[in-house]
C-alpha positions in Angstrom: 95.8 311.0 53.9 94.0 309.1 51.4 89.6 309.2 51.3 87.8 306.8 49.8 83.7 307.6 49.1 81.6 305.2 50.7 79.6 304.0 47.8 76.3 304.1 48.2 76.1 307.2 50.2 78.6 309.8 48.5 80.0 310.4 51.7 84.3 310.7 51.4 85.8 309.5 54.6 89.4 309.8 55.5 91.2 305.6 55.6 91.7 306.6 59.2 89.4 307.6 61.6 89.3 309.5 64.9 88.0 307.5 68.0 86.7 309.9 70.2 85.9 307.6 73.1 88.9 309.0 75.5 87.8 312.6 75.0 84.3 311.6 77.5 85.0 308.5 79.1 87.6 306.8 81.4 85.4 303.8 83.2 85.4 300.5 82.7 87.5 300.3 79.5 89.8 297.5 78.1 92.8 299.8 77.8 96.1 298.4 79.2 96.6 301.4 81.8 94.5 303.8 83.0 94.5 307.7 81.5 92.8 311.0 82.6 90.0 312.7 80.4 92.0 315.7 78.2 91.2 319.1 78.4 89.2 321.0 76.2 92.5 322.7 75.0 94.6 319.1 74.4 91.1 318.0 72.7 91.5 320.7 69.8 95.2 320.5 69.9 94.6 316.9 68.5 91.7 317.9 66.5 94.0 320.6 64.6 96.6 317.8 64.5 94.1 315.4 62.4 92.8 318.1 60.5 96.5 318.9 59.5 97.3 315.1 58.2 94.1 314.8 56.1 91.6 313.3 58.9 88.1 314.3 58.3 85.8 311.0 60.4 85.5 311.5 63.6 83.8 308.7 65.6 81.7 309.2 68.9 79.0 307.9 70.8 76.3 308.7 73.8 77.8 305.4 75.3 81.6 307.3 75.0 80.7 309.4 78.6 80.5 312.9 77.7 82.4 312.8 74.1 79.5 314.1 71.7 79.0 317.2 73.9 82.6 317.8 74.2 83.0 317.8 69.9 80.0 320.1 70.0 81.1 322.6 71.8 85.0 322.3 70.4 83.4 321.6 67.1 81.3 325.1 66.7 82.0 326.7 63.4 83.4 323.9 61.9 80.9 321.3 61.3 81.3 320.9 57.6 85.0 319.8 57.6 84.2 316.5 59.4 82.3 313.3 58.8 80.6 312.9 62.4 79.8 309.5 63.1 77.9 308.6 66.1 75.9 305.3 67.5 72.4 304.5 69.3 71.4 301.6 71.2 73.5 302.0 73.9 73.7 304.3 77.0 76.5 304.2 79.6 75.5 306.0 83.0 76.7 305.4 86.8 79.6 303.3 85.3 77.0 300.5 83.4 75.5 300.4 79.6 72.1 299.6 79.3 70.7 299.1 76.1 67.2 299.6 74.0 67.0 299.3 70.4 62.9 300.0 70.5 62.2 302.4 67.6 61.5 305.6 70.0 64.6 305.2 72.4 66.7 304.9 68.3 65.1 308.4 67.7 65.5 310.1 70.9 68.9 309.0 71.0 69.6 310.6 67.8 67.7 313.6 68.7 70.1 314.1 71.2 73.2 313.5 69.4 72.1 316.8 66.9 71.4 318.6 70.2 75.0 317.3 71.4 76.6 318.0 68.3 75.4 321.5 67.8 74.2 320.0 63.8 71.0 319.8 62.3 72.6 316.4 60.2 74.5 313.3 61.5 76.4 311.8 58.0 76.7 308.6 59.9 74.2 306.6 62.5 75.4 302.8 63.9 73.9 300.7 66.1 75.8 300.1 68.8 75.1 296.1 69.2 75.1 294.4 72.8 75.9 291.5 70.9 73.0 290.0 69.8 73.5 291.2 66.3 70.9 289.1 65.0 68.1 290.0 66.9 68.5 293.2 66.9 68.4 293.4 63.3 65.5 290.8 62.8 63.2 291.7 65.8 63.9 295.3 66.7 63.9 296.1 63.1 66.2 299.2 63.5 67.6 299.3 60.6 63.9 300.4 59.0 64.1 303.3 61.0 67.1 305.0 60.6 66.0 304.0 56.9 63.5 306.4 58.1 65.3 309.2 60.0 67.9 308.9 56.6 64.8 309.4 54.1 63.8 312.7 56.5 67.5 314.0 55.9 68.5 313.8 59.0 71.2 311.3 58.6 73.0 310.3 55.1 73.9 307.0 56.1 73.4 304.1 58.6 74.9 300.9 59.7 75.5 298.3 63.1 78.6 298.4 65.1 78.9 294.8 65.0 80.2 291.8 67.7 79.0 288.4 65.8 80.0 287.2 62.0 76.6 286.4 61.5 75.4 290.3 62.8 78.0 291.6 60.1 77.0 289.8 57.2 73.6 290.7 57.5 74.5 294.2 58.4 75.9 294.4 55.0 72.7 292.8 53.2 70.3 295.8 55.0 72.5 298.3 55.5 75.3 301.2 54.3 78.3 300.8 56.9 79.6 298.0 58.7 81.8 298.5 61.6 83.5 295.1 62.5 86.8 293.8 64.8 89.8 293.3 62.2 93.4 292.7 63.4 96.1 290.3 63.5 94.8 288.5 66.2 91.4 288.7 65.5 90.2 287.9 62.1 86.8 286.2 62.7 85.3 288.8 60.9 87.7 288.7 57.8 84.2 287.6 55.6 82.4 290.3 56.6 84.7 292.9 54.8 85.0 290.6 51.6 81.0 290.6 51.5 80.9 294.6 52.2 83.0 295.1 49.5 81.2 292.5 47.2 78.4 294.6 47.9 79.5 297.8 47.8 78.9 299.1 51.2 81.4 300.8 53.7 83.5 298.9 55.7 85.1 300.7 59.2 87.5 298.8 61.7 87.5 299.1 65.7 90.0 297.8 67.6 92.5 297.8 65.1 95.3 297.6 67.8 92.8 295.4 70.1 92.3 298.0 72.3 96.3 298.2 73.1 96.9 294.9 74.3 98.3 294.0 70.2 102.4 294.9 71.8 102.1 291.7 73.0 101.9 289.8 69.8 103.1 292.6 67.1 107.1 293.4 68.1 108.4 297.0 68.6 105.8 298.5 66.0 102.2 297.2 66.6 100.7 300.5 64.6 102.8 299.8 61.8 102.0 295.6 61.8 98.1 296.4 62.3 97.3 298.9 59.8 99.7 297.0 57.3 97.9 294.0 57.6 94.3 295.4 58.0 95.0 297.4 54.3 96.1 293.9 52.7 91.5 293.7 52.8 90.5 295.9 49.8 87.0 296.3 51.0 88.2 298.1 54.4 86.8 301.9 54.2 88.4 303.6 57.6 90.3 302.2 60.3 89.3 304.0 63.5 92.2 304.7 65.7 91.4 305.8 69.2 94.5 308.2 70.9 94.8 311.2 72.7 98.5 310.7 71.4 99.3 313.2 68.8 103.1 311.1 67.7 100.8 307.7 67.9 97.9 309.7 65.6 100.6 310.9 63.6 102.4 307.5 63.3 99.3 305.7 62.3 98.7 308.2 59.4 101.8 307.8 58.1 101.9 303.7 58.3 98.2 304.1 56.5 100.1 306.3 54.0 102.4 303.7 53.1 100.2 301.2 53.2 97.7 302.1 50.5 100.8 303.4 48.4 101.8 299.5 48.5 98.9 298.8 47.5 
C-alpha cells in the first residue's frame, strides 16, 4: 500500500483507509442489507489483515455507536502504528444524532475520544457536519478551536467531514483535511479536491462505493470501477473504505495498488 504525507501536517496516511463505523454501530444506516456488530476477535482479525497490506488510517467516530471504545481496548499497545482519525459535532444515542458544534461540547467530545481511545493524542479531528457546512464554519467558529486543542498538542491535524460544495471549499481555505463524497455517481464535490490540492491540504473520500448501493450502476466489479475512477483526481489523499469483509478489504487494496501504479 502506497502513503502519501498530508502536507501541511507531516502526517503519512495509507491511500486507503479503514472505516470503522460497522465495528459500533448497526442502526439506522444506508447499507443495502442489514449486518450484526463483529466480535472483538473478527475486529482484530481485520485489523491484523490491514496492518498486513500496508493500512495505517483508521477512521472512527462518537457518532459510529460504540467503535472508538472498541479500537481502544483492541488497540492497547499499539497506538503508534496507526493514524486514528475521529469526528465531533455529532452524537448518536437511542437510535437519533443530535448535534452541537458550541466550543465546550467540540472539547469534551474530544476529551472523550482520548479517554475512548486509550491515547493521550488524536493525529486527526473532523467535524462531523449536519449539513450546514457553512454555518458551522462561519458562526460556530470550530475550526478556531481545534486550531486551539492542535496548538496544545493534543491533535496534529483538523478538518470538516463535509455534505455541501460550498462547506468543502471553505473547509479547504481554514483548514488541513477535507473529507468529501466522491464516486461515479456522485461527483458534486469533484471541485473541492482540485482546490485541496491547489492548496495543499489533505483530501479523504467517504462513500466511495455510496454506501453499497454503487452494484447497481458499476457491473460485476464496483470496488475496482470506484477506486479507479476516484484515483484519476490527483489531489485525493485516502479513500476510506468501510468493511468487515476481509476478501472486499483485500480487493480494494489491491485495485488502489493498481491504480496509483497507472498513474
Amino acid at each position: 500500500m502506497i502513503n502519501k504525507i498530508l502536507l501541511g501536517t507531516g502526517i503519512s496516511v495509507s491511500q486507503i483507509g479503514l472505516g470503522t463505523v460497522k465495528f459500533g454501530r448497526n442502526q439506522k444506516m444506508n447499507y443495502p442489507t442489514a449486518f450484526s456488530l463483529p466480535s472483538d476477535k473478527e475486529i482484530l482479525t481485520l485489523l491484523d489483515c490491514a496492518e498486513e497490506l500496508g493500512i495505517n488510517l483508521l477512521d472512527t467516530a462518537p457518532a459510529y455507536g460504540t467503535s472508538e471504545e472498541r479500537l481502544g481496548k483492541l488497540l492497547n499497545g499499539q497506538r503508534h502504528r496507526w493514524v486514528l482519525c475521529t469526528k465531533a459535532g455529532e452524537e448518536f444515542m437511542n437510535g437519533e444524532s443530535y448535534f452541537d458544534f458550541s466550543a465546550s461540547s467540540l472539547r469534551k467530545s474530544i476529551e472523550r475520544s482520548l479517554k475512548r481511545l486509550h491515547t493521550d493524542y488524536l493525529d486527526i479531528v473532523l467535524i462531523h457536519s449536519n449539513g450546514e457546512d457553512k454555518k458551522i464554519i462561519e458562526q460556530d467558529a470550530v475550526f478556531s478551536t481545534l486550531a486551539d486543542l492542535k496548538q496544545s498538542g493534543l491533535i496534529r491535524a483538523y478538518g470538516m467531514s463535509t455534505k455541501t460544495l460550498e462547506g468543502g471549499l471553505m473547509a479547504v481555505d481554514h483548514s488541513d483535511i477535507v473529507m468529501v463524497t466522491y464516486n461515479p455517481i456522485h461527483t458534486l464535490e469533484q471541485s473541492v479536491i482540485t482546490h485541496g490540492k491547489q492548496k495543499n491540504k489533505g483530501i479523504f473520500i467517504k462513500k466511495a462505493l455510496a454506501s453499497g448501493h454503487l452494484q447497481k450502476i458499476a457491473g460485476d466489479d464496483p470496488v475496482h470501477t470506484a477506486i479507479h475512477f476516484i484515483f484519476q483526481q490527483p489531489g485525493v489523499s485516502s479513500i476510506i473504505i468501510g468493511t468487515l469483509n476481509e476478501t472486499h478489504l483485500k480487493h480494494a487494496v489491491q485495485c488502489a495498488n493498481h491504480a496509483l501504479t497507472d498513474l
